[in-house]
BAVO-605462 format. One line per field, with one value per atom (N, C-alpha, C): residue in one letter; atom name; x, y, z; residue number from 0. Coordinates in Angstrom, 2 decimals, decimal comma. Example, Ala and Ser with C-alpha at 12.3 -4.5 7.8 and 13.67 -1.06 7.14 Angstrom:
BEGIN
rest	[a  a  a  s  s  s]
atom	[N  CA  C  N  CA  C]
u	[13,19  12,30  13,20  12,85  13,67  12,90]
v	[-5,69  -4,50  -3,30  -2,25  -1,06  0,03]
w	[7,80  7,80  7,80  7,08  7,14  7,87]
nr	[0  0  0  1  1  1]
// end
This chain:
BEGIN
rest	[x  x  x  x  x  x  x  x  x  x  x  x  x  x  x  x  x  x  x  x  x  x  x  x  x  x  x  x  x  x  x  x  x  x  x  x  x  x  x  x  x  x  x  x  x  x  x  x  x  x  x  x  x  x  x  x  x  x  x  x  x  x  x  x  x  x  x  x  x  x  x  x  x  x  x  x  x  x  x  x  x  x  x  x  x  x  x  x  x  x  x  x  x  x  x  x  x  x  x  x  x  x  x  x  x  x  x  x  x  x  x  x  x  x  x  x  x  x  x  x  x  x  x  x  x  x  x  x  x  x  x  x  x  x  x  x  x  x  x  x  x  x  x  x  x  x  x  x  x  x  x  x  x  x  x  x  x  x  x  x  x  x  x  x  x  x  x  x  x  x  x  x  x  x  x  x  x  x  x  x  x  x  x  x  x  x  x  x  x  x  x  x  x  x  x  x  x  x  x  x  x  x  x  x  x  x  x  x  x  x  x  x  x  x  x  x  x  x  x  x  x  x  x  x  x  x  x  x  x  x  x  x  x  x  x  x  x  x  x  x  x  x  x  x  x  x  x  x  x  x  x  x  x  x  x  x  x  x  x  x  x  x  x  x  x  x  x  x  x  x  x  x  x  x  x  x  x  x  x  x  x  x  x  x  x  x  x  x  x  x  x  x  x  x  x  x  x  x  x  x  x  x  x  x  x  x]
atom	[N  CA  C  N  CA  C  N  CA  C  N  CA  C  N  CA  C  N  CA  C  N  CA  C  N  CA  C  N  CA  C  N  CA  C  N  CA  C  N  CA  C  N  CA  C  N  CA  C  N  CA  C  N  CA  C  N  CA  C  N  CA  C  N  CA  C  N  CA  C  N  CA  C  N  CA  C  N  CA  C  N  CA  C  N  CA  C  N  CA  C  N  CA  C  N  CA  C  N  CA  C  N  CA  C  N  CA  C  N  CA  C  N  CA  C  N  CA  C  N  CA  C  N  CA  C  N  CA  C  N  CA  C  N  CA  C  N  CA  C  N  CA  C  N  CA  C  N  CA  C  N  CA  C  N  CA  C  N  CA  C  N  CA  C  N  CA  C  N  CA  C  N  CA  C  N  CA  C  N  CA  C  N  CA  C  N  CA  C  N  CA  C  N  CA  C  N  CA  C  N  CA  C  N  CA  C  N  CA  C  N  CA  C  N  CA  C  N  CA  C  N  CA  C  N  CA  C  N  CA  C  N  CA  C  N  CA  C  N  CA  C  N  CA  C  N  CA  C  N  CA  C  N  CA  C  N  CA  C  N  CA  C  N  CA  C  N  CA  C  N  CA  C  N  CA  C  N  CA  C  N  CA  C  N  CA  C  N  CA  C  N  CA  C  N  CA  C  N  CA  C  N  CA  C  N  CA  C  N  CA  C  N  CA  C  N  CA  C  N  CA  C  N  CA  C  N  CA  C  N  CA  C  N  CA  C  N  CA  C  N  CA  C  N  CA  C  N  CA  C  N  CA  C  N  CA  C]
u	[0,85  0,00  0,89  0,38  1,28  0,97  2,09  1,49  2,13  2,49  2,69  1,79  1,57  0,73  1,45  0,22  -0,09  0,01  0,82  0,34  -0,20  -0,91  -1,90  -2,04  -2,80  -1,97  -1,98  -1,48  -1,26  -2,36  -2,73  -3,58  -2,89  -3,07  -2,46  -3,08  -4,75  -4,95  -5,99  -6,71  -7,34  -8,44  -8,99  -10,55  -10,30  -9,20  -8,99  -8,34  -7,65  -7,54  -8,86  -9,75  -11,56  -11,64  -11,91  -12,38  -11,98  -10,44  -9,64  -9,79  -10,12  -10,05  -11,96  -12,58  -14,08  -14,35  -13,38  -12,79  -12,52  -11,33  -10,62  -11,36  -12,55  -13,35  -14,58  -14,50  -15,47  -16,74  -16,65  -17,98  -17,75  -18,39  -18,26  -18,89  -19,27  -20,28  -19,29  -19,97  -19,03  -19,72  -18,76  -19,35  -18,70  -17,93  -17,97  -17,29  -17,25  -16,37  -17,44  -16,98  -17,72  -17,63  -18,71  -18,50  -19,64  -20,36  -20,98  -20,23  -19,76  -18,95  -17,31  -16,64  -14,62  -14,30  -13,50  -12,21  -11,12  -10,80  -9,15  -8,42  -8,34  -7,41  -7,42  -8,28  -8,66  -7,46  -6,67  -5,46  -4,39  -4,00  -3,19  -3,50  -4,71  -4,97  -4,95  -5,51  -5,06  -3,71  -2,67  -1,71  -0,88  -1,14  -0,33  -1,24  -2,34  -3,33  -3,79  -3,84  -4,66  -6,69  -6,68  -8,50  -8,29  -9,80  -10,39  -10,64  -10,76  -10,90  -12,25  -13,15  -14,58  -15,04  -13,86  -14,15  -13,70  -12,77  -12,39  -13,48  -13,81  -14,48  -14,37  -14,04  -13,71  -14,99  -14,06  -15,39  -14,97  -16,27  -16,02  -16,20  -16,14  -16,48  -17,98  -18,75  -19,95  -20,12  -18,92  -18,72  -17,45  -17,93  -17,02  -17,00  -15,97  -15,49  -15,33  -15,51  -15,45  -13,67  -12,78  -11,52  -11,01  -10,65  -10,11  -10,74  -11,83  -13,04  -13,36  -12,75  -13,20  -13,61  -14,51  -15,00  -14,26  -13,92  -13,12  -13,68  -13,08  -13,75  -12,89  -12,88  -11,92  -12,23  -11,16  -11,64  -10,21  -10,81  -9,74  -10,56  -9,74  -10,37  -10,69  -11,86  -12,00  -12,76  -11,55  -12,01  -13,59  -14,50  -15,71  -15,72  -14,76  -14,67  -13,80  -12,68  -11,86  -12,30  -12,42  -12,81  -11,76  -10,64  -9,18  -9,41  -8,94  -9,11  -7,67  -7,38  -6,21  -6,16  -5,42  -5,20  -5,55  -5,96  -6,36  -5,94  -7,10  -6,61  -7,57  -7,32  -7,97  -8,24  -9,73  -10,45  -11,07  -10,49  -10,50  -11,13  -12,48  -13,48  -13,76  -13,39  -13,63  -14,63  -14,90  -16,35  -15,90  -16,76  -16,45  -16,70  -15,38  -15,85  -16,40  -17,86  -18,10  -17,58  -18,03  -17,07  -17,35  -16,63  -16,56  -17,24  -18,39  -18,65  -17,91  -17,79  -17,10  -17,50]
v	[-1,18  0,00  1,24  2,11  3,95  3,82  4,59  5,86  7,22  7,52  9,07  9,57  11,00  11,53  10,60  10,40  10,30  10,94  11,29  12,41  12,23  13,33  13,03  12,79  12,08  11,37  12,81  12,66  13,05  13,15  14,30  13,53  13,27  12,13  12,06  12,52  13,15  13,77  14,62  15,22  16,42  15,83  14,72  14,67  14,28  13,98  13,27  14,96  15,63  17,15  17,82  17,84  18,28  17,75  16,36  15,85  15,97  16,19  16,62  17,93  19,14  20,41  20,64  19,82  20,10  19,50  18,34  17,84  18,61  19,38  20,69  21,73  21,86  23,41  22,46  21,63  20,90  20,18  19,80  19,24  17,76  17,29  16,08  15,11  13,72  13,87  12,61  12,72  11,60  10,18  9,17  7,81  7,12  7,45  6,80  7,35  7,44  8,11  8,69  8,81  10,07  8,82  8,81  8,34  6,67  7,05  5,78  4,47  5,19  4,62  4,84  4,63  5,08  4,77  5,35  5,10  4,36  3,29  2,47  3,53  4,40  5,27  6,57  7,01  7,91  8,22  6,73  7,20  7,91  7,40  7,85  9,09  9,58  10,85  11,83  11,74  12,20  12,59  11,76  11,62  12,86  13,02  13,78  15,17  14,98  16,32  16,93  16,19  16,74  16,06  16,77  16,62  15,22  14,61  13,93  12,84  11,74  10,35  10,43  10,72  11,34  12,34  13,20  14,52  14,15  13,00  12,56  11,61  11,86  11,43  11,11  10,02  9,56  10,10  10,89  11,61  10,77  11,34  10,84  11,61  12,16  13,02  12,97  13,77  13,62  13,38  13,63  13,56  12,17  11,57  10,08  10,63  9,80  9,79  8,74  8,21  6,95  7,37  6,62  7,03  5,73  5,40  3,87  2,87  3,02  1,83  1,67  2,79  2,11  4,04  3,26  4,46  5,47  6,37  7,30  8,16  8,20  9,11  9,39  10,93  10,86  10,62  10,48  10,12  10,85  11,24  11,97  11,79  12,48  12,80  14,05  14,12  15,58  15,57  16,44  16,76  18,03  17,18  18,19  19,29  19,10  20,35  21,36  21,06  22,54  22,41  21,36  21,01  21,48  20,99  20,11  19,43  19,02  18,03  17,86  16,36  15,56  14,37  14,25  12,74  12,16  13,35  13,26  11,98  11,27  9,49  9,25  8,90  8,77  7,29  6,68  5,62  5,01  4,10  3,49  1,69  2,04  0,93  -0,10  -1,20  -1,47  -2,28  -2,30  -3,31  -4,61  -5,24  -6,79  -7,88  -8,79  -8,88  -10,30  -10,65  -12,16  -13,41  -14,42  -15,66  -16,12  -17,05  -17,47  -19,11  -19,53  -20,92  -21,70  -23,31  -23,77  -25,20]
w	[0,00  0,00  0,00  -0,55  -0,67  0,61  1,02  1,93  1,80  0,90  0,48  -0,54  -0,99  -1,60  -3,29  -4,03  -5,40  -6,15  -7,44  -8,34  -8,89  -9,78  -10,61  -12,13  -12,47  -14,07  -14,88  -15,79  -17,07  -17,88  -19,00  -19,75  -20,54  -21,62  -23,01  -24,46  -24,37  -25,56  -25,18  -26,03  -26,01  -24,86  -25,18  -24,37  -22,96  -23,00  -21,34  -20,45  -21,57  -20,95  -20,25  -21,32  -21,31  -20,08  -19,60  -18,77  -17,34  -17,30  -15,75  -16,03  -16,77  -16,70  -15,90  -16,66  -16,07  -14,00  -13,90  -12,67  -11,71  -12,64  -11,53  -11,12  -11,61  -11,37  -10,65  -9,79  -8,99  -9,46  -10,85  -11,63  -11,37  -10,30  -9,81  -9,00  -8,47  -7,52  -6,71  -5,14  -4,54  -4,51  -4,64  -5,02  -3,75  -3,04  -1,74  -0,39  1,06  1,60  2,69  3,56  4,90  6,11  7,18  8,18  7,64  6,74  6,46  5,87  5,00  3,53  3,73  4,75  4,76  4,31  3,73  2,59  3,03  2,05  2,78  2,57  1,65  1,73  3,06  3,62  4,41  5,12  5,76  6,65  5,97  4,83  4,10  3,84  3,00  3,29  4,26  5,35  6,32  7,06  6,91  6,55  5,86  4,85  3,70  3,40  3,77  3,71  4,80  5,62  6,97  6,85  7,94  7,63  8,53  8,77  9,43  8,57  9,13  7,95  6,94  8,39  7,76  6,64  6,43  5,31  4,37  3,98  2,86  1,76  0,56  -0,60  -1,87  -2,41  -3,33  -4,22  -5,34  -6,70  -8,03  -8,75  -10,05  -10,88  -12,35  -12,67  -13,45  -14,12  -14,61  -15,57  -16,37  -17,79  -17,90  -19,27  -19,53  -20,82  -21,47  -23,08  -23,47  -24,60  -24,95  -26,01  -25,47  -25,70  -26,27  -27,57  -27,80  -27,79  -27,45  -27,12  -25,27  -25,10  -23,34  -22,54  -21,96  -20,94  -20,01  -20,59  -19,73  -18,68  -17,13  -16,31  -15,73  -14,57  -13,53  -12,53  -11,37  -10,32  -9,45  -8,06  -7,41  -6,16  -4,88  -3,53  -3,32  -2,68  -1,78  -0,25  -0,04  1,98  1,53  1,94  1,96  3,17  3,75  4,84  4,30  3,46  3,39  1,35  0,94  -0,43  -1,20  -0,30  -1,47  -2,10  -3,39  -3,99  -4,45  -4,32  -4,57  -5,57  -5,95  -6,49  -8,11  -8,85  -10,07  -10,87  -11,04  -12,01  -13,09  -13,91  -15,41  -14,97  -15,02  -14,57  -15,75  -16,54  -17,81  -17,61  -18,55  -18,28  -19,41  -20,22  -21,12  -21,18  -22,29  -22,44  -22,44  -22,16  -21,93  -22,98  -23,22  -24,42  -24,28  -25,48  -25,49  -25,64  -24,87  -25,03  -26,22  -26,85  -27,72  -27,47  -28,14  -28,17  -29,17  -28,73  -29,58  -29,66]
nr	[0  0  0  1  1  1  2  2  2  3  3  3  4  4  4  5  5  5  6  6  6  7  7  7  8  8  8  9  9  9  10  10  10  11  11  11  12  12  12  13  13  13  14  14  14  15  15  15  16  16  16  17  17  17  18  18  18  19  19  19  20  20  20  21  21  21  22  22  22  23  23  23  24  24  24  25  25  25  26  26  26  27  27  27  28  28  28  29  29  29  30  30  30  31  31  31  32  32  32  33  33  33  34  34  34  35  35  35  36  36  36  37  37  37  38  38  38  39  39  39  40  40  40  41  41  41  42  42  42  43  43  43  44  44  44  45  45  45  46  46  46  47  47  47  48  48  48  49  49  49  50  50  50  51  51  51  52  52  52  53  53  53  54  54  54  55  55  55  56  56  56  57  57  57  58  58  58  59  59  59  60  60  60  61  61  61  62  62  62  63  63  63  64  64  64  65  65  65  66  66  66  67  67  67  68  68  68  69  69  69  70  70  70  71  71  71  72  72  72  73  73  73  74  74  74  75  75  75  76  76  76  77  77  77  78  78  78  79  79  79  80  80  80  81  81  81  82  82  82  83  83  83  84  84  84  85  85  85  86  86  86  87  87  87  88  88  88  89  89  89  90  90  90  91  91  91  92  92  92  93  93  93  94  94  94  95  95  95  96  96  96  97  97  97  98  98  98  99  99  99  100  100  100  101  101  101]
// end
């Protein structure tokens, strides 16, 4: 397991830019994290950011791209108390492909 801060990916072309630029200006919703839902990561966060295990929230973004054939989204953390956001990661989903009968 890390336990130092993460950087945040790279994009590599125009739409995955679009997508962490719409990220960075808070267009996002949280998909897990607070006192119901904790994060394995929370300590670590806490850790390297400050904040409470509880204020930490794993987001996603609202907008996806279909990039190469697979579902593009971001995903990062935010302390809903001071609403840092850390950890910027390009979250790449492919379709699944059918078995083959034989």
């Amino acid at each position: 397991m890390s336990t130092g801060a993460i950087p945040d990916d790279i994009p590599t072309n125009l739409q995955e830019q679009l997508l962490l630029q719409d990220a960075k200006v808070g267009n996002g919703r949280a998909i897990q994290g607070g006192i119901d839902e904790p994060l394995g990561d929370a300590p670590r966060l806490v850790a390297n950011y400050g904040g409470l295990p509880e204020d930490w929230y794993k987001m996603t973004s609202n907008q996806a791209f279909i990039i190469n054939g697979s579902s593009v989204q971001v995903h990062w953390f935010r302390n809903l108390q001071t609403l840092q956001d850390v950890e910027f990661k390009f979250k790449r989903q492919y379709p699944k492909t059918a078995s083959k009968n034989q």
